[in-house]
C-alpha positions as CSV (number, residue, x, y, z in Angstrom):
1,X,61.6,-56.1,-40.3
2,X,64.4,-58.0,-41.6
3,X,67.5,-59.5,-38.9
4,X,70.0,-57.5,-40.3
5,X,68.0,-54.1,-39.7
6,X,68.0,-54.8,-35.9
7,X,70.5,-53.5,-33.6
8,X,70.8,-56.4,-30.8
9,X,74.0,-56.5,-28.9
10,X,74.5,-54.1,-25.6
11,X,77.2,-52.1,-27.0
12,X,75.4,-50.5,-30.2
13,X,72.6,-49.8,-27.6
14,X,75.1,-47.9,-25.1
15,X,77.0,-46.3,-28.0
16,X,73.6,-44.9,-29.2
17,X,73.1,-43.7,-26.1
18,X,76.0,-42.4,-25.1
19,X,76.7,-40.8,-28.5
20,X,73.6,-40.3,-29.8
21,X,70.6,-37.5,-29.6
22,X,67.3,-38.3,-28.8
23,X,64.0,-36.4,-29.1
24,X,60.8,-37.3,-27.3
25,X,57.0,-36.6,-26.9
26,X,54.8,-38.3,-24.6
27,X,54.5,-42.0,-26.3
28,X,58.2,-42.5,-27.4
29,X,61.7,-41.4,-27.0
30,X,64.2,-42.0,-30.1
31,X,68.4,-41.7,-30.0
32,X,69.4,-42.0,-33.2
33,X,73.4,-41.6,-34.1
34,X,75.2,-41.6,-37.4
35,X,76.9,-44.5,-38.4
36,X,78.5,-44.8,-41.8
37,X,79.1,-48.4,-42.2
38,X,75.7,-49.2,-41.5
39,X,74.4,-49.8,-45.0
40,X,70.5,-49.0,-44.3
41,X,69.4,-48.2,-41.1
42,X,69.3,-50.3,-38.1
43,X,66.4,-50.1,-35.3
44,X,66.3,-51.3,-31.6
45,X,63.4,-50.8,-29.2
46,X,63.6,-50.8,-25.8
47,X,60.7,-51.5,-23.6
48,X,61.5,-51.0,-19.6
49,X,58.9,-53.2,-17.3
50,X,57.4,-49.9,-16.0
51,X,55.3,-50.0,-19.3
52,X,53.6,-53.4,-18.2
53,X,54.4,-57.3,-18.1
54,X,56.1,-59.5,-21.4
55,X,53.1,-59.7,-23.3
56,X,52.6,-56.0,-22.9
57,X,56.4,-55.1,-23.7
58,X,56.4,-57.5,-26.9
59,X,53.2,-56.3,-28.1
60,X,54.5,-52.9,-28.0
61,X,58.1,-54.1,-29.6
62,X,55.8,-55.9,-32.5
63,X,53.9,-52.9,-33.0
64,X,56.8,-50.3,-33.2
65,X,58.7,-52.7,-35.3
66,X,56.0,-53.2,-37.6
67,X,55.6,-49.0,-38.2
68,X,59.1,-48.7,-38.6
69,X,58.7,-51.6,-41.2
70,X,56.2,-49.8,-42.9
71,X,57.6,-46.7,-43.2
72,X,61.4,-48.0,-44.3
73,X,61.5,-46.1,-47.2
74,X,61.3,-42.5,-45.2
75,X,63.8,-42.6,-43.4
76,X,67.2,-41.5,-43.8
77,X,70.1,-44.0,-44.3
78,X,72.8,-44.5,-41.9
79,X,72.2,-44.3,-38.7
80,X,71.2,-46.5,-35.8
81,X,67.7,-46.0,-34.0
82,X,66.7,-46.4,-30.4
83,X,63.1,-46.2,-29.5
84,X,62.0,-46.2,-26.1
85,X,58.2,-46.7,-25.3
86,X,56.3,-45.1,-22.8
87,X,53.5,-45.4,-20.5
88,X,51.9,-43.1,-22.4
89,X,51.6,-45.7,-25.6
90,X,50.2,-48.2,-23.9
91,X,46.4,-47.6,-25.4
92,X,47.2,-45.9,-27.8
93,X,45.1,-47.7,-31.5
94,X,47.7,-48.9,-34.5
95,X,46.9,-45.5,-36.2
96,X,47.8,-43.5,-33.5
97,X,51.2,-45.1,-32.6
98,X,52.5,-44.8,-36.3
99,X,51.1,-40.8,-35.9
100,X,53.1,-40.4,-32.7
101,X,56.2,-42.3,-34.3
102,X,56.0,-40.1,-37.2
103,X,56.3,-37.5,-34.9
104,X,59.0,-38.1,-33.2
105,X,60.9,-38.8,-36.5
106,X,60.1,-35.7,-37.8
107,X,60.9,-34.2,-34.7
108,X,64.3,-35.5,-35.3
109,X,64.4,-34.7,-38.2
110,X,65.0,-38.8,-39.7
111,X,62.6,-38.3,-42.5
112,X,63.7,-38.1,-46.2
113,X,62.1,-34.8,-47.7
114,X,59.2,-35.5,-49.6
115,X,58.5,-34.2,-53.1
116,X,54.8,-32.5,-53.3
């Protein structure tokens, strides 16, 4: 995922938050909140040390930032994303983390309609 699609300072975290909605199941949490200036759409992830020590919390932030990467075309254009993984990710295979992220995006309804 490209620099410029990653949200990094503190306050576009806590305006996410505090602004935001989120929707969950049991692997992930996601805030999203509407932001027209944003050309694209921007993605942090936040990974608390409850979830396990800094290889565990990277892997995870790798992994979720790879699937996002993947699937960049879906989703919907401006707005900012904040994923938060939990415990419940952890071991989960490559497969079933993009399933649950899908999810969750759906969910939120983040996902361009497709055309069947």
């Amino acid at each position: 995922m490209h620099k410029s699609l990653r949200l990094r300072n503190r306050a576009d975290f806590s305006r996410v938050y505090r602004h935001g909605k989120s929707f969950a199941n049991h692997q992930f949490v996601v805030y999203w909140f509407r932001k027209r200036e944003v050309e694209q759409f921007r993605v942090g992830i936040s990974v608390s040390k409850k979830v396990g020590n800094a290889v565990v919390r990277n892997r995870m932030r790798r992994l979720v930032k790879e699937i996002v990467r993947h699937h960049d075309s879906e989703l919907i254009e401006h707005i900012d994303l904040v994923f938060i993984v939990r415990k419940g990710a952890l071991n989960m295979t490559y497969k079933d983390l993009e399933k649950s992220i899908l999810h969750v995006l759906r969910k939120a309804s983040l996902l361009k309609a497709t055309k069947q």
